[in-house]
C-alpha positions in Angstrom: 0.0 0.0 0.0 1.4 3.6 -1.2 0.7 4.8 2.8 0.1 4.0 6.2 -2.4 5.9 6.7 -5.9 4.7 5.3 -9.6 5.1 5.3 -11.7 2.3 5.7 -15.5 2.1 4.8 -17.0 -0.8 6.9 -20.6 -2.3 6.4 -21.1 -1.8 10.2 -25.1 -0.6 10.8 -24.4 1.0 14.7 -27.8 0.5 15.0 -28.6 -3.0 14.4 -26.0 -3.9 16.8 -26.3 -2.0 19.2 -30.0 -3.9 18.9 -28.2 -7.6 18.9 -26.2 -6.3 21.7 -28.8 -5.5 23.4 -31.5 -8.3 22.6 -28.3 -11.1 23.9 -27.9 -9.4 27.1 -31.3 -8.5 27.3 -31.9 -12.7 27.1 -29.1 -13.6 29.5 -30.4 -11.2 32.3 -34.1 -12.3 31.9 -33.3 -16.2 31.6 -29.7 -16.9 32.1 -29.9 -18.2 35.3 -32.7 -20.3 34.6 -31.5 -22.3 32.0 -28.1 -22.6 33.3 -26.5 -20.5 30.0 -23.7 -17.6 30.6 -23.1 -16.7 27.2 -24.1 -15.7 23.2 -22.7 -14.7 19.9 -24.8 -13.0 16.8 -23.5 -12.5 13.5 -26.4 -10.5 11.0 -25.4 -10.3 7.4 -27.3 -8.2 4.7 -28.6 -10.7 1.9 -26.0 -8.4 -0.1 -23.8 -9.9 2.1 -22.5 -6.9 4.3 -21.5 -7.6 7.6 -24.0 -5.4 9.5 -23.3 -7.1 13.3 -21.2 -8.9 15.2 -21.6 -9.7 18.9 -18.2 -11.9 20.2 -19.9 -12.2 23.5 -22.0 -10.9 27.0 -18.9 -8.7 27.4 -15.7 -7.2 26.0 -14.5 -5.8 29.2 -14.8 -9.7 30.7 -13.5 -11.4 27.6 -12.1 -9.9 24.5 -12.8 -13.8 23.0 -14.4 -13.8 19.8 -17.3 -16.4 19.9 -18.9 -15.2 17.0 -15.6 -16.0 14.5 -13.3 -18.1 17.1 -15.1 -20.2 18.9 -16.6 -23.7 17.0 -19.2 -25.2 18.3 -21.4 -28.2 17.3 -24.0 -26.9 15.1 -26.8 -29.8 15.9 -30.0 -29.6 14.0 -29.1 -26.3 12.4 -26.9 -28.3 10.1 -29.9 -30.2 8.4 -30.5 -27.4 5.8 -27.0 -28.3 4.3 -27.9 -32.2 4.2 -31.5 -31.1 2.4 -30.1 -28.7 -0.1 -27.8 -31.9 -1.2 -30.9 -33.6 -1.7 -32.5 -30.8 -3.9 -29.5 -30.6 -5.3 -30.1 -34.5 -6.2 -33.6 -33.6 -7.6 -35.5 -33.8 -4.4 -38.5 -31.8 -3.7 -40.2 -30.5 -0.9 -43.3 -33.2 -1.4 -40.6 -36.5 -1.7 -41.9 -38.8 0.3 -39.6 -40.4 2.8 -39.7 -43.6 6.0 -39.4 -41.5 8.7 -39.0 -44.7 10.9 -35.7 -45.8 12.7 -32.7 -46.2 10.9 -29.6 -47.6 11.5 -25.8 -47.0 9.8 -23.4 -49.7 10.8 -23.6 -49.6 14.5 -25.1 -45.9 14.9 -28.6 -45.7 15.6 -29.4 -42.3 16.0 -32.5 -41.7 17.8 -35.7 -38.5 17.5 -35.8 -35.9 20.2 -39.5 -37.4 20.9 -38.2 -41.2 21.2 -40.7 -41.4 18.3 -40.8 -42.6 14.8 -42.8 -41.6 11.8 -44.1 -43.6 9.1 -43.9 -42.1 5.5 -43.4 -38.3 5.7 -42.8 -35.6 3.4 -39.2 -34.0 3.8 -40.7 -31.0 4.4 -42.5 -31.8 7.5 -39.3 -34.3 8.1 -37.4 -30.5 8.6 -40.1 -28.6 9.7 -40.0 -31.0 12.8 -36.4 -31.8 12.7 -37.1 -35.6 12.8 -33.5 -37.1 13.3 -33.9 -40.5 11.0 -34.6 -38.8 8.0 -31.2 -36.5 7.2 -29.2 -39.9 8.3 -31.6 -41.8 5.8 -30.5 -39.3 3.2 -27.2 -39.6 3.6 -27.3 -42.9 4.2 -29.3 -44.3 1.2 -29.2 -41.4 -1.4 -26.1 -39.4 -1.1 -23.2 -40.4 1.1 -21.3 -37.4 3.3 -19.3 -36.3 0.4 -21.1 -34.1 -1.0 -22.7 -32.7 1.7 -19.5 -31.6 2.8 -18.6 -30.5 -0.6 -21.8 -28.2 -0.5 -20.9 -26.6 2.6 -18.0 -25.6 1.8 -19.2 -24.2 -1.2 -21.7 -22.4 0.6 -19.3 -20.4 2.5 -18.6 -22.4 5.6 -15.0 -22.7 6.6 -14.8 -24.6 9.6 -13.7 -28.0 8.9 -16.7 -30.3 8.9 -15.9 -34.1 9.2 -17.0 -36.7 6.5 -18.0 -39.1 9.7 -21.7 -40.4 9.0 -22.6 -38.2 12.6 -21.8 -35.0 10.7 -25.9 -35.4 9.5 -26.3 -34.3 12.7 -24.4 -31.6 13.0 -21.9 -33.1 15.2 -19.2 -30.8 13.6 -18.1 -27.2 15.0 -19.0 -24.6 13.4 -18.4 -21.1 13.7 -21.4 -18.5 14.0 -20.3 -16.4 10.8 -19.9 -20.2 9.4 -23.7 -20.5 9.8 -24.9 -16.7 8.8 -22.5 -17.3 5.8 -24.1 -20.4 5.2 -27.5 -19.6 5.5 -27.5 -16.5 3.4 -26.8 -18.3 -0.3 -30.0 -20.1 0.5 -31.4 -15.9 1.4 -29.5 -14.8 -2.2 -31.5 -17.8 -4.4 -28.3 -20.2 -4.2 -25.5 -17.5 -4.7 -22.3 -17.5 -2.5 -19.2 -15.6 -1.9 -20.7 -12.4 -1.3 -19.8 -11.7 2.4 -17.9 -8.6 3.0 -16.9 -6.5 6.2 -15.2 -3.2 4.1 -17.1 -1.2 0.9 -13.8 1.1 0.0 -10.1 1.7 1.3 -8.7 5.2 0.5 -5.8 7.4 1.5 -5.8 10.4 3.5 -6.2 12.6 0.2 -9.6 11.0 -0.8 -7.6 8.8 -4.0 -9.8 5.4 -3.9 -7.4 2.4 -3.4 -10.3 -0.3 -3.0 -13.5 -0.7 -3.6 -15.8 -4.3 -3.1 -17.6 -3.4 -6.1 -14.8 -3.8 -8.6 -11.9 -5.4 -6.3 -14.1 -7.9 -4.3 -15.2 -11.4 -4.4 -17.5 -11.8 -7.5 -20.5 -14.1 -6.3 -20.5 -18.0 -7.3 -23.6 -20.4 -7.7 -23.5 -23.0 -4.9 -27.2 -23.8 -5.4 -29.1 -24.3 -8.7 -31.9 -21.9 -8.4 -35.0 -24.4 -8.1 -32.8 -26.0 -5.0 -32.7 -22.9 -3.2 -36.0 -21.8 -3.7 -37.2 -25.4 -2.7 -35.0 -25.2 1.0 -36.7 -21.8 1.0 -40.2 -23.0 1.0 -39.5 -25.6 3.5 -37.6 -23.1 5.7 -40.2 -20.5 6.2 -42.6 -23.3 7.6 -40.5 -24.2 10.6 -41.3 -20.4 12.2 -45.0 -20.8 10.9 -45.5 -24.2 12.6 -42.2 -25.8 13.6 -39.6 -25.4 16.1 -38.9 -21.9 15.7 -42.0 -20.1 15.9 -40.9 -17.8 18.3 -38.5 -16.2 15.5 -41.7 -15.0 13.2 -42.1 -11.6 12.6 -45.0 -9.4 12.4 -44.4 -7.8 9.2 -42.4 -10.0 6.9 -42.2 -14.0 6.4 -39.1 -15.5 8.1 -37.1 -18.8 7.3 -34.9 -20.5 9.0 -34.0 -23.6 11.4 -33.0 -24.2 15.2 -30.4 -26.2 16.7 -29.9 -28.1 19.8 -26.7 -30.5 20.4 -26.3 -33.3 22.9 -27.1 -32.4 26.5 -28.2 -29.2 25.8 -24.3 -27.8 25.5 -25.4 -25.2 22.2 -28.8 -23.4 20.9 -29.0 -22.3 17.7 -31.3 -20.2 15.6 -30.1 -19.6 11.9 -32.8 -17.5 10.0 -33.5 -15.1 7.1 -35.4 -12.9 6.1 -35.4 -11.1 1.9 -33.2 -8.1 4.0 -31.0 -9.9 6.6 -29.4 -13.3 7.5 -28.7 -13.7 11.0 -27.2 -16.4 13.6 -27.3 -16.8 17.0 -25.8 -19.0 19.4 -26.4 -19.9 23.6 -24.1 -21.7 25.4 -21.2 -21.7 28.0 -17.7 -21.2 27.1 -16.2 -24.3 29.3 -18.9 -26.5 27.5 -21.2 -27.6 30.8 -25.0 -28.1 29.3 -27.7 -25.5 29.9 -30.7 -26.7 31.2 -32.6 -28.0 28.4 -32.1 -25.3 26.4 -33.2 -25.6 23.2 -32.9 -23.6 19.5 -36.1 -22.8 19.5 -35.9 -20.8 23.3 -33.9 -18.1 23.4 -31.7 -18.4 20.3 -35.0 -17.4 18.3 -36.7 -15.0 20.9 -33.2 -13.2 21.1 -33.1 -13.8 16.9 -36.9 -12.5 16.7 -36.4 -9.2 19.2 -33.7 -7.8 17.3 -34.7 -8.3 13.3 -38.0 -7.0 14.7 -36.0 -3.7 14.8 -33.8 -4.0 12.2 -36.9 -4.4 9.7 -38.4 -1.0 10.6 -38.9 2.1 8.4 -37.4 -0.2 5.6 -38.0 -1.9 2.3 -39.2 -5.0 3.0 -38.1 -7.6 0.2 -39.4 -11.2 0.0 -37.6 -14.2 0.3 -36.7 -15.7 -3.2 -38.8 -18.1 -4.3 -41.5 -17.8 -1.9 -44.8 -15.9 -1.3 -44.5 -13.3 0.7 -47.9 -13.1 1.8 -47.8 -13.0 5.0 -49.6 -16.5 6.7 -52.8 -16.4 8.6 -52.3 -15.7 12.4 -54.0 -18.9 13.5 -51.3 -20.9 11.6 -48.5 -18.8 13.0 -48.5 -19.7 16.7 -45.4 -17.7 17.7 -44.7 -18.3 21.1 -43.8 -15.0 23.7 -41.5 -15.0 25.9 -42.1 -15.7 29.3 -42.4 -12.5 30.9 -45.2 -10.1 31.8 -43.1 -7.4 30.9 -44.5 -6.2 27.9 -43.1 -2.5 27.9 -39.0 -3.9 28.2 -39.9 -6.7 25.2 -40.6 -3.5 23.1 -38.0 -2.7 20.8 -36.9 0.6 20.0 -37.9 2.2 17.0 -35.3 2.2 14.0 -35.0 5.2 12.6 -36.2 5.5 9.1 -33.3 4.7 6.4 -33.1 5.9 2.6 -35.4 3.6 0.0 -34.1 1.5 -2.4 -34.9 3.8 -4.9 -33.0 6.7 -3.8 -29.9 4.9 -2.5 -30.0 3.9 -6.4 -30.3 7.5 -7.8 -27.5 8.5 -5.2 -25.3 5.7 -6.6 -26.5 6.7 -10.6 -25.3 10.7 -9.6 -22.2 9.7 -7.9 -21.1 7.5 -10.8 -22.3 10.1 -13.1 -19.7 13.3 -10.9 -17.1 10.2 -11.0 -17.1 10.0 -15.0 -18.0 13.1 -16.1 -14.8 15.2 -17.7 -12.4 17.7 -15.6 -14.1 21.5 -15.7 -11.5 23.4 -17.2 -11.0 26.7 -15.0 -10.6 29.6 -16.8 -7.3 32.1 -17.0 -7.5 34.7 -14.7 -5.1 37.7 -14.5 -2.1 37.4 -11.8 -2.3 40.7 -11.8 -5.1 42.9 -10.0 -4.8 46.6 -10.5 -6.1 48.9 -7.7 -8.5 51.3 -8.4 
């Protein structure tokens, strides 16, 4: 770099994580103690793929640990999505019917959080319930762990995830970026590599050194189209009558999926929205369990209070592929919180933010001022005489 001294433009919104700040303490104050759980990590992307929030932790001043990009954890049922989008990726649909009943892979045979098993089910209502047998089926019968792994990584995930047959399960750790990353190609209709943290890099005099538009990443296809939009339809059931219903939101259609590992040691809520992708992560830093804490507890209430802000005074876009007609209420059972605290559940009103529109006339101008031709001054005398 010609100097040492540099401006750097960072997709940072102040707001929105000020809100995720906020909405994870807010959690751990309310509930921590009850479920045994000391800590959380958020990452929200914009489906641009803009780093709008990170949140490392309860506290800096405590720990300066980054559990939002350092710390792996096991991912649990939050890693199905990956193991479905290989089967759409197969030519799988929503409506493929599939024995939900017990399965066994050489002497691993996994079990349902209910103890139960299912006859024939769709794999729709096989995610929308997070039945354990049918992912491992999948793998299992139709696709091996391959290229599940394969997909993964082409999705943006970076963690090393195991080829072992319990990987289905999400047995591998993951970071939280890992997961918003992850989530957000299925947000983007299928497209990765867009995640970014910086827009432009300029000197101290103003000359423009680097900019994401022309310098950064250029997106890839990790998902064919029709397999994206097929994980989105199945997504955006499991807040409407699955295990995160507590992540729906009042104004725009939300999809996503929880996570819970073995003994209750990590929650997860992964979920998106046609604006924002966002992560979340409960759990305790020396790896005790909580007490039965689940994904679809405070991962998604924490999840739901916070995107309820940052999807104020804003365009609201849908989520590709699926109608964004908002369902009828008495489908959407979206659990509250257990509190009678109504008035400090209410989030704080975002302040409004520039349309679509105009951000794209601002753009149009500034790339017009950028090519338009020098203004050629003209001469003036270098002498004034004094009258």
């Amino acid at each position: 770099l010609p100097s040492h001294t540099l401006v750097v433009r960072t997709t940072l919104d102040t707001g929105i994580q000020k809100a995720a700040e906020e909405s994870a303490e807010y959690h751990l104050r309310q509930f921590g103690k009850e479920y045994h759980v000391t800590q959380a990590a958020i990452v929200v992307l914009e489906t641009n793929g803009a780093v709008r929030a990170i949140v490392g932790g309860r506290d800096y001043g405590e720990s300066q640990f980054n559990r939002a990009t350092a710390a792996l954890r096991q991912a649990g049922s939050s890693f199905k999505p990956y193991v479905y989008a290989a089967a759409m990726e197969k030519g799988m649909t929503p409506k493929t019917m599939i024995s939900g009943g017990a399965v066994s892979w050489g002497n691993w045979s996994p079990q349902n959080y209910s103890r139960q098993y299912l006859g024939q089910i769709d794999l729709t209502t096989a995610l929308v319930k997070s039945i354990n047998t049918v992912p491992v089926r999948l793998a299992k019968d139709y696709l091996t762990t391959a290229p599940i792994v394969a997909l993964a990584k082409a999705m943006g995930v970076e963690s090393v995830i195991s080829s072992h047959k319990t990987m289905v399960l999400g047995t591998s750790g993951m970071t939280v970026m890992d997961q918003a990353t992850g989530y957000n190609t299925f947000a983007t209709g299928g497209l990765a590599g867009v995640r970014h943290a910086f827009t432009q890099v300029s000197d101290q005099n103003g000359k423009l050194l680097w900019d994401w538009k022309t310098d950064g990443n250029k997106p890839h296809r990790a998902l064919t189209e029709k397999a994206a939009f097929n994980m989105n339809i199945m997504l955006s059931q499991v807040p409407e009558w699955g295990t995160g219903r507590r992540a729906a939101l009042p104004m725009t259609r939300v999809a996503g999926k929880t996570g819970t590992t073995q003994s209750y040691r990590d929650a997860w809520f992964v979920g998106f929205t046609g604006n924002y992708t966002a992560a979340v992560w409960f759990g305790n830093d020396n790896f005790t369990p909580t007490k039965e804490l689940t994904g679809g507890i405070l991962p998604a209430m924490t999840w739901q209070r916070f995107m309820n802000y940052a999807h104020q005074n804003i365009d609201l876009k849908p989520i590709p592929g699926i109608d964004p007609a908002m369902p009828k209420q008495d489908k959407v059972a979206a659990a509250k919180p257990a509190t009678a605290d109504e008035e400090a559940l209410k989030a704080a009103e975002r302040p409004r933010v520039l349309s679509n529109a105009t951000v794209t006339s601002l753009r149009e101008i500034g790339q017009a001022l950028k090519e338009a031709p020098a203004l050629k001054l003209p001469d003036v005398p270098t002498k004034i005489s004094a009258r």
